[in-house]
N, C-alpha and C positions, 0 to 999 in steps of 0.2 A: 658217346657219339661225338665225332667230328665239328667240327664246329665249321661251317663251309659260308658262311655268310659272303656276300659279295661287298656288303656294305664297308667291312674292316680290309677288306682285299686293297678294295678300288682309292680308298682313301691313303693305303698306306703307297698304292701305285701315286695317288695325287702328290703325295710327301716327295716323293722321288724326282718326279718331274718337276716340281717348285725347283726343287734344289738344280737341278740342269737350267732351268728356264732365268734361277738367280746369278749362277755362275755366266751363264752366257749372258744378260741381258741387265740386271740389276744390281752387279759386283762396283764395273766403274761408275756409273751415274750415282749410283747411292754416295760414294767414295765421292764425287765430284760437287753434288749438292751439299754433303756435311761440309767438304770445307769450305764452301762457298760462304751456307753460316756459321762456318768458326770464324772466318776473315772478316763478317759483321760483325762478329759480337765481340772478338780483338780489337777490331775496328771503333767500336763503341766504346769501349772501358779504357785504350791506350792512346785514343786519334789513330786519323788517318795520314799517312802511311803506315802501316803497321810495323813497327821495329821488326829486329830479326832477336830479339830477345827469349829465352826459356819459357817463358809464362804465357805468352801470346802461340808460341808452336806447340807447347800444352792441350791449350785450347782448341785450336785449329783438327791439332791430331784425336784429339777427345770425340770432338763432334764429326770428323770423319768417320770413325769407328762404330757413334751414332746413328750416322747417317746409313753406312751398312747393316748394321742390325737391324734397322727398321724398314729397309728392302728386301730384306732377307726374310723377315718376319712377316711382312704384306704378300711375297712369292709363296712361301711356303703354305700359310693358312689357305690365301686365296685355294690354292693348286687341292689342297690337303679338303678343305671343303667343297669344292664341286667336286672331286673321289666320289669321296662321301656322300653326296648328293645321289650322283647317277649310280652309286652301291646300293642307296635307300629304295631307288626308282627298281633296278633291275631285281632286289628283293621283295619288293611288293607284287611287283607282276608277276615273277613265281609264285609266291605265295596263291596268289591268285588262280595259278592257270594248276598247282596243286589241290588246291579246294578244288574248282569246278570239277575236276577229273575226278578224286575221290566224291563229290556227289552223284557225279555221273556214273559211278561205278556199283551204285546202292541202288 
């Protein structure tokens, strides 16, 4: 048998749209925030101005890429569990409105 759940549907639809909702909305600011704390934490270990040296752009670039992953990671889940959620919801209530009909049917 089929396996027709709404629950693995709606969440993999969730996954989908995080990823649209990341690209448009949590790409630059994610990107904008990391290096905002790479230029602190460069900031902290070299002084302030931050040379324009390898090790300090290391940094900077490091925690950008951090900073996206972890937008990217907040979009996606978020997006990915309420799927998931309103899959569980619309399987329940099936489920349900399946029992009543089969008792009603006896």
């Amino acid at each position: 048998m089929k396996d027709t759940t709404y629950t693995k549907k709606l969440a993999y639809m969730g996954a989908g749209c995080g990823v649209v909702l990341f690209a448009v909305f949590g790409l630059l600011p994610g990107s904008f925030l990391g290096g905002v704390m790479g230029l602190n934490i460069a900031g902290m270990i070299f002084g302030i101005p931050v040379s324009a040296g390898l090790i300090p752009r290391m940094i900077v670039a490091a925690s950008m890429v951090i900073g996206v992953m972890v937008s990217g990671t907040m979009f996606i889940m978020a997006s990915t569990t309420l799927g998931w959620l309103i899959g569980t919801v619309v399987d329940a209530t099936k489920a349900e409105k399946k029992e009543l009909a089969t008792i009603a049917h006896k």
